[in-house]
C-alpha positions in Angstrom: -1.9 22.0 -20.0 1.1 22.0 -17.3 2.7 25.4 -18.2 0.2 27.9 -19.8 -3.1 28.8 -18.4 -5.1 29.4 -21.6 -4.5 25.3 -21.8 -5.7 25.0 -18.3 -9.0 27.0 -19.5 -9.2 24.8 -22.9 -9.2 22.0 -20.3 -11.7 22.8 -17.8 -14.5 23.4 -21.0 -13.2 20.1 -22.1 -13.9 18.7 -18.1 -17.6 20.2 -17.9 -18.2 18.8 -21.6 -16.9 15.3 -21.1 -18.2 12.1 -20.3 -17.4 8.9 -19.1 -17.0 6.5 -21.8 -19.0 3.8 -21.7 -19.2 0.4 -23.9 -20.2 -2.9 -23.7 -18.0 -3.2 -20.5 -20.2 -0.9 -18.5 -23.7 -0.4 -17.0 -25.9 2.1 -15.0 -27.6 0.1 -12.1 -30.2 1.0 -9.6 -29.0 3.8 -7.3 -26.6 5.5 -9.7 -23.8 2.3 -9.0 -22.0 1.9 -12.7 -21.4 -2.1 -13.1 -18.3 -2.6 -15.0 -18.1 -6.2 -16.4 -15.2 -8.5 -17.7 -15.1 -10.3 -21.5 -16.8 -13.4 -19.9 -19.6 -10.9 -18.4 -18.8 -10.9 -15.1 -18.8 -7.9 -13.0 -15.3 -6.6 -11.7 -16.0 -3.7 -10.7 -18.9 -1.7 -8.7 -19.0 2.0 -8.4 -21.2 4.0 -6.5 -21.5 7.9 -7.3 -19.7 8.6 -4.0 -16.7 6.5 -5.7 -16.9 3.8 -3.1 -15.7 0.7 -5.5 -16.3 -2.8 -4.6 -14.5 -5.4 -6.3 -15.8 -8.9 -7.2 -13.2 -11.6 -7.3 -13.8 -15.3 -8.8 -12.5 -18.5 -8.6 -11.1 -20.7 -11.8 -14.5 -21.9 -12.1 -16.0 -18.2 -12.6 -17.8 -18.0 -9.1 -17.6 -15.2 -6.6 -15.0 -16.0 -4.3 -15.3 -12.6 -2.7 -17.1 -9.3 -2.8 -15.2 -6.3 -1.2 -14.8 -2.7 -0.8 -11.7 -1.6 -2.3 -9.1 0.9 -0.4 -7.9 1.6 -4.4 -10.8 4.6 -5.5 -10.2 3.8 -9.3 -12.2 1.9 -11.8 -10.8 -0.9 -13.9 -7.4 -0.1 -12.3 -5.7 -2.8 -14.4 -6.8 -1.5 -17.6 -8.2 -5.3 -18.3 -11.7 -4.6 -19.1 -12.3 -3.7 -22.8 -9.7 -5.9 -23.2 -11.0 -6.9 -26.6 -9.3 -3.7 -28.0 -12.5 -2.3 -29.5 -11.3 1.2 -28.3 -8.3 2.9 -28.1 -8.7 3.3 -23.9 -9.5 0.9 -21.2 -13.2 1.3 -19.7 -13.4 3.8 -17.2 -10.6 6.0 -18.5 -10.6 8.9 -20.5 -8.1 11.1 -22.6 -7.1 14.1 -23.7 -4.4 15.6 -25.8 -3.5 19.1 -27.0 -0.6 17.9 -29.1 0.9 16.7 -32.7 0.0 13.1 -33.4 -1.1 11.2 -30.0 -2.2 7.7 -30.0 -3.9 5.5 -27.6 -3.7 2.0 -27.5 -5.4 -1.1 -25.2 -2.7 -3.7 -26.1 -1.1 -7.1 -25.0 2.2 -6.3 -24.2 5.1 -6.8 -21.3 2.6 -6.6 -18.4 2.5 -6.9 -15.1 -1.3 -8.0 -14.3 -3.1 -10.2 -16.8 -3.2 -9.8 -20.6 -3.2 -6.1 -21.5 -1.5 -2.4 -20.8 -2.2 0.7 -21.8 -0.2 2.4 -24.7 0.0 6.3 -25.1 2.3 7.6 -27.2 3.3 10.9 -28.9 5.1 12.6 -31.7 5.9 16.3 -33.1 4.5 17.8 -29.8 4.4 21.6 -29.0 6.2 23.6 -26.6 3.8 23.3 -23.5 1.7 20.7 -24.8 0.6 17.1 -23.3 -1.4 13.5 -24.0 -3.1 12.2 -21.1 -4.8 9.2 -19.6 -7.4 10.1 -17.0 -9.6 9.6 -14.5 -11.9 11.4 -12.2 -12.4 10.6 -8.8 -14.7 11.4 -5.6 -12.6 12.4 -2.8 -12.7 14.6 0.3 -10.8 17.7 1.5 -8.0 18.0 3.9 -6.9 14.1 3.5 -3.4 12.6 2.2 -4.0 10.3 -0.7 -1.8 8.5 -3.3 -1.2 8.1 -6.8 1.0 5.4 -8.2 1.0 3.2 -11.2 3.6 0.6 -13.0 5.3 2.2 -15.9 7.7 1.8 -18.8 8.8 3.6 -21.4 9.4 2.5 -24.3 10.9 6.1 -25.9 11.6 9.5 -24.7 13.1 12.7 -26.7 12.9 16.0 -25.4 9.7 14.9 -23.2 8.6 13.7 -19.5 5.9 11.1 -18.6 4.3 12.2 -15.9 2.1 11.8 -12.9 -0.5 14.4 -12.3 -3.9 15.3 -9.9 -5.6 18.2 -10.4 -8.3 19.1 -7.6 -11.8 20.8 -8.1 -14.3 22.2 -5.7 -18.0 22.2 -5.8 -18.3 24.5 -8.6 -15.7 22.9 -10.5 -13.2 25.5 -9.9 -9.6 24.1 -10.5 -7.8 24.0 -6.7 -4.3 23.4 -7.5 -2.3 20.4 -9.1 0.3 18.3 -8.5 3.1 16.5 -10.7 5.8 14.0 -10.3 7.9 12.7 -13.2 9.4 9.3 -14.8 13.4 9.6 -14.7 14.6 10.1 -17.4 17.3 7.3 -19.1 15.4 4.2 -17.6 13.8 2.2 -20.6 11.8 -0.9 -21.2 11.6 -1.7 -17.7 8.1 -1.4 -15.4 8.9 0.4 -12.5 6.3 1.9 -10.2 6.1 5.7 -10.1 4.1 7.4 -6.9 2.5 10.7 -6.3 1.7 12.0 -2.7 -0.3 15.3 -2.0 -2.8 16.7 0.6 -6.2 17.0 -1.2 -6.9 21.0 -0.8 -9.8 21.5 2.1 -12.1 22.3 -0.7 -12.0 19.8 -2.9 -14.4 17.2 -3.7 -13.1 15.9 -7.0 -9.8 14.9 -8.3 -8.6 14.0 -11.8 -5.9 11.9 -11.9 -3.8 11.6 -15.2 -0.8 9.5 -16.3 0.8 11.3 -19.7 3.3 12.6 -21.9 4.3 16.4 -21.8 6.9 18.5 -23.3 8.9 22.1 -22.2 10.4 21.8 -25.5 9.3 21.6 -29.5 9.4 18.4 -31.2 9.2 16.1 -28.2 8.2 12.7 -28.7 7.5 9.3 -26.8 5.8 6.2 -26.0 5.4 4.2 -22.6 3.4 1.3 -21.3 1.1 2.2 -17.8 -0.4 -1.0 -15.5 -2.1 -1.3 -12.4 -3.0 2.4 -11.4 -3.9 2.7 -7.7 -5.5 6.2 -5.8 -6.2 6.0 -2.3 -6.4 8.0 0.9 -3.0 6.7 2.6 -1.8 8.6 6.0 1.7 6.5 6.2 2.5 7.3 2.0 3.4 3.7 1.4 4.8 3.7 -2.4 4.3 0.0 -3.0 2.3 -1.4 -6.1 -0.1 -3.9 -4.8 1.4 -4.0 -1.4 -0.7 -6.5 0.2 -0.6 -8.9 -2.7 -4.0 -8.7 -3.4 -4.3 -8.3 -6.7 -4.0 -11.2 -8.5 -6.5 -11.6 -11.5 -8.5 -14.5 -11.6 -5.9 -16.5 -9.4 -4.3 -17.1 -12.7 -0.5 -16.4 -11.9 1.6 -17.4 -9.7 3.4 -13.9 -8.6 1.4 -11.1 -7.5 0.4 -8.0 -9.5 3.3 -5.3 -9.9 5.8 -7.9 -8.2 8.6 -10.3 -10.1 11.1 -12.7 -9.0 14.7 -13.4 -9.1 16.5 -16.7 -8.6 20.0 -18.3 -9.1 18.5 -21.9 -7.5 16.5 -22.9 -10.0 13.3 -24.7 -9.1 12.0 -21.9 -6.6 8.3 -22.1 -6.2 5.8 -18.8 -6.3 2.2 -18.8 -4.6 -0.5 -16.7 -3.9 -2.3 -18.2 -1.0 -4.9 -17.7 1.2 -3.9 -18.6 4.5 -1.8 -17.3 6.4 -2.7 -13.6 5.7 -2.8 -10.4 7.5 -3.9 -8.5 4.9 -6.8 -9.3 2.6 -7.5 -12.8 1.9 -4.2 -13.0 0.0 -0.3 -13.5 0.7 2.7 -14.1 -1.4 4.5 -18.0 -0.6 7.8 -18.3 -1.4 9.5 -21.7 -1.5 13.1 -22.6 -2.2 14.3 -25.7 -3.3 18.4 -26.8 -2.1 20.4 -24.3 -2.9 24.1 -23.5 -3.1 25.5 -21.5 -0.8 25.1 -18.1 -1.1 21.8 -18.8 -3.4 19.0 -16.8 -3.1 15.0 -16.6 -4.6 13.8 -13.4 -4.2 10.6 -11.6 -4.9 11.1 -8.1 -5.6 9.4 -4.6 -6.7 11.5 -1.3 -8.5 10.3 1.8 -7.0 11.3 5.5 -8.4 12.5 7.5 -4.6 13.6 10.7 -4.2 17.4 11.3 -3.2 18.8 11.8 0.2 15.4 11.2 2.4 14.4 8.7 5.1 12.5 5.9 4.0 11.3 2.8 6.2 10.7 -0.3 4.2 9.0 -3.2 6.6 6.8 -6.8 5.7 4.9 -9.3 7.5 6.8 -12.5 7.1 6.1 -15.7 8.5 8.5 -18.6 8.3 7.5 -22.1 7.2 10.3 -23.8 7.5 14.3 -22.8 7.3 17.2 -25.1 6.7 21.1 -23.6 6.7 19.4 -20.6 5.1 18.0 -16.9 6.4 15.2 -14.7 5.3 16.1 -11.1 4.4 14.4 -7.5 3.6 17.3 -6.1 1.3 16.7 -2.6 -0.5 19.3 -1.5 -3.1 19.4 1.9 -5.0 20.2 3.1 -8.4 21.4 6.2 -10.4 19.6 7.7 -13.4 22.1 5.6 -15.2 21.2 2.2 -13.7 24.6 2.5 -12.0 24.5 0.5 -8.6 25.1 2.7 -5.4 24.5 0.8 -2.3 22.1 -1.7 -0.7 20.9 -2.3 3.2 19.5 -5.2 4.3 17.8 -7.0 7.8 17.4 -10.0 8.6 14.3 -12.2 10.0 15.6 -14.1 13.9 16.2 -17.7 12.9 14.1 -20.0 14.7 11.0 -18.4 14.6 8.5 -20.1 13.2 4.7 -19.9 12.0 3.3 -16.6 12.9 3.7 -13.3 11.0 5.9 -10.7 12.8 7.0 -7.6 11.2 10.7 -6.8 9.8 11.2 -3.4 8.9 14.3 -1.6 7.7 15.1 2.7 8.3 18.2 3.9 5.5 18.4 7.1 4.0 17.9 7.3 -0.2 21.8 7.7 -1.3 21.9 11.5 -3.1 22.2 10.3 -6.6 19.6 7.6 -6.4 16.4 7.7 -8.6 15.4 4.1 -8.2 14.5 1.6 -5.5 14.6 -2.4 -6.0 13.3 -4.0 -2.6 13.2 -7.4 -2.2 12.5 -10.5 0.7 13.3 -13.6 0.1 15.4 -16.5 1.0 19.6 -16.9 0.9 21.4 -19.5 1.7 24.5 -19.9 4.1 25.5 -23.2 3.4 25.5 -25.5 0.5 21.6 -27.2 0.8 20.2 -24.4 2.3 16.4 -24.4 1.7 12.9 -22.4 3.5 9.6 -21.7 2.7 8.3 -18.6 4.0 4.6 -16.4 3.9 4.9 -12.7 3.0 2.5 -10.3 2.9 1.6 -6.5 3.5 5.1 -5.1 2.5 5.3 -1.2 3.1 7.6 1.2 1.8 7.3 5.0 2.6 9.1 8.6 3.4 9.6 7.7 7.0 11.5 10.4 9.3 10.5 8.5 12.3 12.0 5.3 11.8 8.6 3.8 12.3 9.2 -0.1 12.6 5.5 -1.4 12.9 3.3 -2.0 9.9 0.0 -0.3 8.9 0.6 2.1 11.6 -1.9 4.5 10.5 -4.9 1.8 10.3 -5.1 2.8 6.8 -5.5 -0.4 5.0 -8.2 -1.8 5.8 -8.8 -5.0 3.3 -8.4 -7.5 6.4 -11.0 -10.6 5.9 -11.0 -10.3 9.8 -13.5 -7.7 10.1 -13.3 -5.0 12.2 -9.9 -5.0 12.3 -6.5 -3.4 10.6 -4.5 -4.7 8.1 -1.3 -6.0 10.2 -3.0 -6.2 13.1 -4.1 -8.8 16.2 -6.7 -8.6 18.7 -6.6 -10.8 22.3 -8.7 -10.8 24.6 -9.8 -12.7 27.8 -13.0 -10.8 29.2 -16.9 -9.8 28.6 -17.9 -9.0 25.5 -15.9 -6.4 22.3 -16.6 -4.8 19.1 -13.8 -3.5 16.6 -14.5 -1.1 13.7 -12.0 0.2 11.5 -13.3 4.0 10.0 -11.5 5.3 7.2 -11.9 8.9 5.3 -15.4 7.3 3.8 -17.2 7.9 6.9 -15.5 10.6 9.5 -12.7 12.5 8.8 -12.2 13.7 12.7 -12.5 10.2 14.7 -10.8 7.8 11.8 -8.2 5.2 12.5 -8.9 1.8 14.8 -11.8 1.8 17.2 -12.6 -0.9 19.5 -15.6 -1.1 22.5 -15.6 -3.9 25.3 -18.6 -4.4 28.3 -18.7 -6.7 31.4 -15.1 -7.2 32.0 -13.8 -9.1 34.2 -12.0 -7.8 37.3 -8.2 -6.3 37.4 -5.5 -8.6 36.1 -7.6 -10.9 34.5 -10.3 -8.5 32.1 -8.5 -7.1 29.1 -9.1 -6.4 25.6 -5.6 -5.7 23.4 -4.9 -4.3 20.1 -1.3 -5.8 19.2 1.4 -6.4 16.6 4.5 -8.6 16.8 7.9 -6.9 15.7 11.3 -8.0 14.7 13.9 -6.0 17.6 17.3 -6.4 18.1 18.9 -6.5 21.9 20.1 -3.9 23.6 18.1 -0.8 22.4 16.3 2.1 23.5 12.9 1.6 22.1 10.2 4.0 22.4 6.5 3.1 22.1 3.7 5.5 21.5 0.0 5.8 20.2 -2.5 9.1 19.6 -5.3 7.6 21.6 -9.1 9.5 22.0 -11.2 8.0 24.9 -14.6 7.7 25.0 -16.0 6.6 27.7 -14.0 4.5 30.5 -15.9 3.3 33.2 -13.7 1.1 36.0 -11.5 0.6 33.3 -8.4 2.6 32.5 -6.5 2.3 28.9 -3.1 1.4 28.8 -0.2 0.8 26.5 2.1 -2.5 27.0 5.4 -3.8 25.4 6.6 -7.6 26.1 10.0 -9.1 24.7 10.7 -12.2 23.8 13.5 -14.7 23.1 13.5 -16.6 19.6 12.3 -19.5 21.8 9.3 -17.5 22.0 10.0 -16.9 25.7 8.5 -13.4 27.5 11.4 -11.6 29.0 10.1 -8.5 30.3 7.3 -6.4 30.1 6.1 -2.7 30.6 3.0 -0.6 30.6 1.8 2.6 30.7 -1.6 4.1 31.6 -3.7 6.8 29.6 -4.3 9.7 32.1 -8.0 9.2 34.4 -10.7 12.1 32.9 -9.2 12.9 29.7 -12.0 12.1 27.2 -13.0 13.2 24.0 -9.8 14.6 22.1 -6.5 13.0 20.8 -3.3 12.7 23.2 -0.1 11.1 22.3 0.5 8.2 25.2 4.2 7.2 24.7 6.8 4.5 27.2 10.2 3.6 26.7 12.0 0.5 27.5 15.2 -1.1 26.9 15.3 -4.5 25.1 16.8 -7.6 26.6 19.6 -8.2 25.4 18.7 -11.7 23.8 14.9 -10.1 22.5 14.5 -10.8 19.1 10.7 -10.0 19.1 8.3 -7.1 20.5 4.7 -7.7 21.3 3.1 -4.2 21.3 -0.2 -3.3 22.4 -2.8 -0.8 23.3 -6.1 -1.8 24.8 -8.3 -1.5 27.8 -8.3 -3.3 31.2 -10.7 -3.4 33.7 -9.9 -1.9 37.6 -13.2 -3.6 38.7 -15.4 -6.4 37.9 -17.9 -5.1 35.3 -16.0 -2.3 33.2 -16.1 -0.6 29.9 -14.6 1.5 27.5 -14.2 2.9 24.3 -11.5 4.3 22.2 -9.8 5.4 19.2 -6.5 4.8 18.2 -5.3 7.5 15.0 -1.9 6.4 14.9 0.7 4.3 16.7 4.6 4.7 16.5 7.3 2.1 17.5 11.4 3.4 17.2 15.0 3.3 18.4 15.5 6.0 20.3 19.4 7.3 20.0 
């Protein structure tokens, strides 16, 4: 299907032919929404023909907890519904196969959601020839999205298993396609594999596939897929279930895609639902007394490419911390499973309960295919011991060194409504609105908008947009945002960075004001500063403050940036 085009022909007839299986997991509704329902007949999922999917989530006792639009654009991305095995795929998924004996199974295996994975496997394939697991999608043109899922193979000979996205226009006229594959070598282990791509300008369909294929004869294999996500992401984050949100039924104790590591013993998982910044859902971590140099980690196995920039960065808050520290660490791995190197950061001791966000900037080592990143707690000294809150982890191709988090506004499942994922409002005047517009509605103006009326006069009427950040002392920081005005009226917009001790104590602080008149397009507003030499934390902002008693404004704010400058 890859390699030949007459296969690329046999598959478009197969495309306009095919149709959505349906069974007693799915049903039309009013409106052309498809309802797909669990075992217990409760519906999961909601789909709407534009592919807008809400999710339903329930409490132990089966009631709706919470009803929300989902940034992931696939159906049943678990693979849990149909999980009675009736048929060979998961509802909402289709295949397709031009080769030797293929088999498709819905199964309980080593998972990592709820009860079930998909099994597709393979035997006496073709030169050129493939079995896949799809599913097509709604999406618009000229936007970045992603395509990752939680593998693991169980087999491999003279095969690949594969991502793929092929993109269609109107008249169902194949655009181009895109592939990334497995490494080979790494069994029996879930790790998550990601595809990135720029849907063509054209396009307003996508079918995403996760398969077996072959550039040689007699090729054979058999993997596990879990927890498939597609959606539009500007920043390319290649996390599984980043935010923690998925968590089926609040029935485990780790999050989706996520596992955990301890030499302690007696460590203690939760997902909770306060404090978040993402969602209604973070990841608690608690350690009991450890020995020194114990750790509890939670932790995620990524395949990366070799030899690029990546920025790896979480909201963590700290409960409590006793002889111990809290640590990002990412280490890398050879096709071979060899070890090659690790890098790490640490969280400033002696902050305690609020969310700020630690990010660490490394280079992929050349030889490395695979990523494990992990936070978590070590200890420093025998009866070391913390609790901390972790949530929205990020990690992405990052040539910028960015060290904030969501800095594209493109997660968007906050329970506080209006606003990014990862991000804080403050205010002190008259009277604001925030919106967050994503690819669904506008595809010129989308990113973080936010409106304020009757402020108050200079120095004491603002409205702020902010994030806290782990910094160290001594640096060259720059600070910068792609900002579009729309109206300012005895207000002016401005960008501010403060720095504070780990007493929580400001330092200093610096702003910088958007240029007077210039309305109605994007422009890159950017400061610099040095930190304090004892700053442990940045307080970054951009907002609008009033010049007179009375003022308004409106922006938009695309995407914001916060580095070390060398």
């Amino acid at each position: 299907m890859l390699s030949r085009k007459p296969k690329i022909t046999f598959y478009l007839t197969l495309l306009i032919i095919s149709t959505l299986f349906m069974n007693e997991s799915v049903a039309m509704g009013a409106g052309g929404k498809t309802y797909y329902y669990d075992t217990n007949g409760r519906v999961v999922n909601e789909a709407s023909r534009s592919n807008e999917i809400m999710e339903y989530q329930y409490d132990l006792n089966g009631n709706v907890k919470r009803k929300f639009r989902s940034n992931n654009m696939l159906v049943n991305p678990n693979l849990e519904l149909n999980a009675s095995r009736a048929t060979d795929i998961a509802s909402g998924w289709d295949k397709w196969s031009d080769t030797g004996t293929a088999l498709f199974q819905v199964i309980p295996a080593s998972v990592v959601s709820k009860s079930v994975a998909q099994k597709v496997s393979a035997s006496g394939m073709r030169l050129g020839t493939a079995a896949w697991l799809f599913q097509d999608v709604t999406v618009k043109g000229n936007l970045p999205v992603l395509f990752n899922g939680d593998v693991s193979i169980e087999s491999i000979n003279k095969a690949k298993v594969s991502l793929c996205i092929q993109y269609f226009d109107a008249a169902n006229k194949l655009l181009s396609q895109k592939t990334v594959d497995y490494p080979s070598g790494a069994l029996n282990s879930y790790m998550t594999l990601s595809l990135t791509d720029i849907t063509p300008p054209e396009t307003v369909r996508a079918r995403v596939h996760v398969g077996i294929r072959t550039e040689e004869g007699g090729g054979s294999g058999a993997f596990y897929v879990d927890n498939m996500a597609f959606r539009y992401d500007t920043a390319g984050n290649i996390l599984n279930n980043p935010s923690f949100e998925n968590n089926l039924f609040s029935q485990k104790e780790t999050a989706e895609s996520w596992s955990r590591w301890s030499d302690s013993g007696g460590s203690v998982l939760q997902i909770v639902s306060s404090p978040v910044t993402s969602g209604v859902s973070a990841q608690k971590l608690t350690t009991p007394t450890m020995k020194s140099g114990g750790a509890s980690w939670l932790f995620q196995d990524v395949i990366i490419q070799p030899n690029v920039p990546i920025s790896a960065s979480g909201n963590i808050a700290v409960d409590q911390l006793k002889s111990a520290k809290v640590s990002i660490i990412i280490q890398f791995f050879d096709e071979k499973n060899k070890f090659l190197s690790q890098q790490s950061v640490d969280y400033p001791t002696g902050v305690l309960q609020k969310y700020m966000t630690l990010s660490l900037n490394t280079i992929t080592p050349a030889d490395s295919v695979r990523a494990r990143l992990h936070v978590g707690i070590q200890a420093i000294a025998e009866g070391g011991n913390g609790s901390i809150y972790i949530d929205h982890m990020a990690l992405n191709r990052d040539p910028q060194r960015n060290m904030l988090s969501n800095p594209s506004f493109d997660t968007i499942s906050t329970a506080n409504a209006g606003i990014a994922d990862s991000w804080q409002t403050w205010s002190d005047t008259g009277s604001h609105t925030f919106q967050v517009l994503s690819p669904f509605q506008t595809v010129t103006t989308y990113g973080q908008k936010f409106s304020s009326v009757n402020m108050k006069k200079e120095k004491y009427g603002a409205v702020w947009l902010l994030q806290d950040v782990v910094v160290s002392g001594n640096k060259l920081v720059e600070f910068k945002g792609n900002i579009l005005v729309e109206s300012a009226v005895q207000t002016k917009v401005s960008l501010c960075i403060q720095f504070f001790n780990r007493n929580g104590a400001l330092l200093s602080e610096k702003y910088l004001d958007y240029p007077v008149g210039v309305l109605q397009k994007f422009s890159m507003l950017s400061l610099t500063d040095i930190t304090p030499f004892n700053a442990v934390s940045a307080r970054v902002h951009v907002g609008l403050q009033a010049t007179i008693a009375g003022g308004s404004g409106t922006i938009y704010v695309k995407q914001m940036l916060l580095k070390y400058s060398e």
